[in-house]
Residue, then its C-alpha position, 0 to 999 in steps of 0.5 A: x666232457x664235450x663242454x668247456x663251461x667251468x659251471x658244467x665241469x663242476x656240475x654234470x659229474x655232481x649230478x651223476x654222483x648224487x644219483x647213486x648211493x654207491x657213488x656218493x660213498x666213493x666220493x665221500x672216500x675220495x674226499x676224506x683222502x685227497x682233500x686238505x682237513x678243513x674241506x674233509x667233511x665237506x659234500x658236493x653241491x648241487x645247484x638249482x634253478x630257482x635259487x640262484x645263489x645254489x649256483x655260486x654255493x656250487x661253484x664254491x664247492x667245487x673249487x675246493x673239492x677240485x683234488x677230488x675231480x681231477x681224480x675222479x674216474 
């Protein structure tokens, strides 16, 4: 990823997950196996421009589905 801004580290690989259904399946796979229980059931988030508090919902998530990033193809 050409940027170094944490919120794009977080928030292009989303966005390119949640197009395909095939993907959201390998995450949700990944997620199961690499995270700790309490986040196990947990999805990514996607933030929006109108709500400005998706951001940090988003920026949350991702800190916690960080096993999942760094082993993410």
């Amino acid at each position: 990823m050409k940027s170094n801004n944490f919120l794009m580290q977080i928030h292009e690989p989303v966005k390119h997950i949640i197009k395909s259904d095939r993907r959201r399946e390998k995450m949700n796979k990944l997620i199961r196996t690499l995270c700790e229980d309490e986040h196990k059931n947990l999805v990514p988030i996607l933030s929006m421009r109108i709500r400005w508090n998706t951001v940090l919902f988003e920026i949350d998530r991702g800190i916690k589905l960080k096993p999942v990033r760094d082993n993410w193809p």
